[in-house]
Backbone as numpy.savetxt, mean C-alpha at the origin, in Angstrom:
# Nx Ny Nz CAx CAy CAz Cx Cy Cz
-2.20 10.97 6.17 -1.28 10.29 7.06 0.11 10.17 6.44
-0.15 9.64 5.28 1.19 9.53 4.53 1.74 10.88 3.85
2.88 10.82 3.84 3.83 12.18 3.90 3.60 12.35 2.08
3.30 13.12 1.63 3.39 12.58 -0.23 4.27 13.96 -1.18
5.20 14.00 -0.36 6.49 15.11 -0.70 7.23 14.31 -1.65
7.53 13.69 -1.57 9.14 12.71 -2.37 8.92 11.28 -1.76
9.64 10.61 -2.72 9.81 9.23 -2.38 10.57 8.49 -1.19
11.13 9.48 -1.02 11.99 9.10 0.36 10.93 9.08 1.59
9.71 10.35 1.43 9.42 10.23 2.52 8.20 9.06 2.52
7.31 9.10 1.44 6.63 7.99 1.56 7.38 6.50 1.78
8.61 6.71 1.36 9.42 5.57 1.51 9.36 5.36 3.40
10.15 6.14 3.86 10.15 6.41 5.35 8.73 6.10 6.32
7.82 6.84 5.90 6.49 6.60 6.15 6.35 4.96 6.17
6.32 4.60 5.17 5.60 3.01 5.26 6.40 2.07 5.57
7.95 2.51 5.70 8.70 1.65 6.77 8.38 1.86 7.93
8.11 2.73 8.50 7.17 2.88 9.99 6.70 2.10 10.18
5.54 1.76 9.33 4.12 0.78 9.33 4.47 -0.46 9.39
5.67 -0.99 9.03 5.36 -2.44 9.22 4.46 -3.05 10.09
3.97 -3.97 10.02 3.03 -4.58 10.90 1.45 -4.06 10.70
1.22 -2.36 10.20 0.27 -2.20 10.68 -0.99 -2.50 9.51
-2.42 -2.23 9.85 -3.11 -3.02 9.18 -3.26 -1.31 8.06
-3.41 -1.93 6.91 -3.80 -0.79 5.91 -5.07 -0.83 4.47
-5.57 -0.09 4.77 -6.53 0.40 3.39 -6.33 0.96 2.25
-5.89 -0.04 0.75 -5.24 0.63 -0.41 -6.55 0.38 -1.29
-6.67 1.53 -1.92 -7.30 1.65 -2.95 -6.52 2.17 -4.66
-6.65 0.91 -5.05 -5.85 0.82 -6.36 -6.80 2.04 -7.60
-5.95 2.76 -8.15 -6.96 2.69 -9.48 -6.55 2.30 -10.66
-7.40 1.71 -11.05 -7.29 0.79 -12.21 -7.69 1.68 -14.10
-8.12 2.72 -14.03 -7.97 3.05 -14.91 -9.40 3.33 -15.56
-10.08 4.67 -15.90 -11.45 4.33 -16.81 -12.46 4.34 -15.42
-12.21 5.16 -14.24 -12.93 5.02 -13.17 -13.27 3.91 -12.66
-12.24 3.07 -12.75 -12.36 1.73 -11.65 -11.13 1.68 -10.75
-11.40 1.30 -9.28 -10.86 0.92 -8.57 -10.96 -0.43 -7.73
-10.01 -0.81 -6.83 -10.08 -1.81 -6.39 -9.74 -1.61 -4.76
-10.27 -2.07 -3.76 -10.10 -1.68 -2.68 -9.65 -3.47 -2.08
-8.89 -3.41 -1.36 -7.94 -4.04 -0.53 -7.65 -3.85 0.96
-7.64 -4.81 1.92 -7.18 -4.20 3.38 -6.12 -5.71 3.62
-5.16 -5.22 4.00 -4.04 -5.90 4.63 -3.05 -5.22 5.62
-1.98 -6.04 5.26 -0.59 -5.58 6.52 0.20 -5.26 5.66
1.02 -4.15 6.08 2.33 -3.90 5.51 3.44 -5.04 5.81
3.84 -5.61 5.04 4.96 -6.60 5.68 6.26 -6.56 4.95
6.70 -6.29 3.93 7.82 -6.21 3.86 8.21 -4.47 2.81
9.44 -4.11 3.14 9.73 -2.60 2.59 11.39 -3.07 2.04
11.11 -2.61 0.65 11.91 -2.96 -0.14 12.67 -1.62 -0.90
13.70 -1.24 -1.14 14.03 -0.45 -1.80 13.60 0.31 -2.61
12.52 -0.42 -3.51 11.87 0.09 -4.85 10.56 0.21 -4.65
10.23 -0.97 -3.66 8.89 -1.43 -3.57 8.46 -1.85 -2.53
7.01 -2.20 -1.80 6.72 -2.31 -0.69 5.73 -3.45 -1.00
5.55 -4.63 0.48 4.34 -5.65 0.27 3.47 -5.62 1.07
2.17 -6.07 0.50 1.45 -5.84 1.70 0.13 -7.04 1.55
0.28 -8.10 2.62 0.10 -9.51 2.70 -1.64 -8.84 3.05
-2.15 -9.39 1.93 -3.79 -9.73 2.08 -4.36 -10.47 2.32
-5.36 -11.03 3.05 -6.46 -11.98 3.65 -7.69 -11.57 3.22
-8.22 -12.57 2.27 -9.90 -12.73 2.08 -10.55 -14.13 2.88
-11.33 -14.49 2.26 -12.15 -15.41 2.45 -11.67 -16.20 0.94
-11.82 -15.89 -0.07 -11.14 -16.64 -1.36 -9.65 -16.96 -1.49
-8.73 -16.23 -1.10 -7.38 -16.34 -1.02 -6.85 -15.42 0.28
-6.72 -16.54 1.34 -6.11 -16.29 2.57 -4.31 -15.32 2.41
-3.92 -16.27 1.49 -2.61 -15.37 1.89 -1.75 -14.81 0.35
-2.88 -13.68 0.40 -2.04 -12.98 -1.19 -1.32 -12.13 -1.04
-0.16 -11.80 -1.56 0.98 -11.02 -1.32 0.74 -9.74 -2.66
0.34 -8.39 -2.35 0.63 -7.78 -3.17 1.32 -6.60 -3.22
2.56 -5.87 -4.49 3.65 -5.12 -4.09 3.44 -3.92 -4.37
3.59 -2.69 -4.51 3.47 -1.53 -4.93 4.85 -0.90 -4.55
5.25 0.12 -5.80 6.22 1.10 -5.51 5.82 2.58 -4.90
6.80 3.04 -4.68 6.65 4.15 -4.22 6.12 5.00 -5.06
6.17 5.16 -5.98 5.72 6.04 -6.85 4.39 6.06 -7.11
3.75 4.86 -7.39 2.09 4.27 -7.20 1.92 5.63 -6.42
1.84 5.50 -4.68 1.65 6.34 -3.90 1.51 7.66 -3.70
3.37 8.18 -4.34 3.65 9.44 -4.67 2.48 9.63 -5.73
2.02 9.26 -7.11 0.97 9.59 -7.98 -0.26 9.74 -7.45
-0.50 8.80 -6.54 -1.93 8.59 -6.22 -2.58 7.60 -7.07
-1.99 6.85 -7.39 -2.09 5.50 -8.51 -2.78 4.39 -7.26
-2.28 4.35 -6.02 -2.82 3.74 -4.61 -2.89 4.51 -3.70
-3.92 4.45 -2.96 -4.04 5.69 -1.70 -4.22 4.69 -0.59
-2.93 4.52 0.15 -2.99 3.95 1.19 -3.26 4.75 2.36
-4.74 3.99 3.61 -5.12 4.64 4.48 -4.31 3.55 5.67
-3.90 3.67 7.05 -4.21 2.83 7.80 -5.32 2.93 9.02
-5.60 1.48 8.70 -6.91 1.28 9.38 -6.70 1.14 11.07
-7.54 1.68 12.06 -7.44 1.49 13.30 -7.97 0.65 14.14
């Protein structure tokens, strides 16, 4: 879904999304990951947020850059 040419375009890409709901899977390093579903909510120059809801912590805010993405460091899906 996401464009993964340059930073501009993943940049472009996930300013689209505001609002929409998304599936990031972090990797953490040593074959661990961490999977996450939230909203894109704010797009920042460098960096992007994306407001999470559990059952343990209703309203966690977490940021990623573009580059995360561009690497594949987070593979953001959005969910339908």
């Amino acid at each position: 879904m996401f464009d993964r040419t340059d930073v501009f375009h993943v940049r472009n890409d996930i300013q689209r999304n505001i609002g929409s709901k998304v599936r990031l899977e972090t990797n953490k390093g040593r074959h661990k990951s961490v999977v996450n579903k939230g909203i894109i909510s704010h797009v920042y120059p460098s960096i992007f947020t994306v407001q999470v809801g559990d059952d343990s912590n209703p309203s966690r805010k977490l940021s990623f850059s573009y580059t995360d993405v561009l690497t594949n460091a987070v593979e953001i899906t959005l969910c339908e």
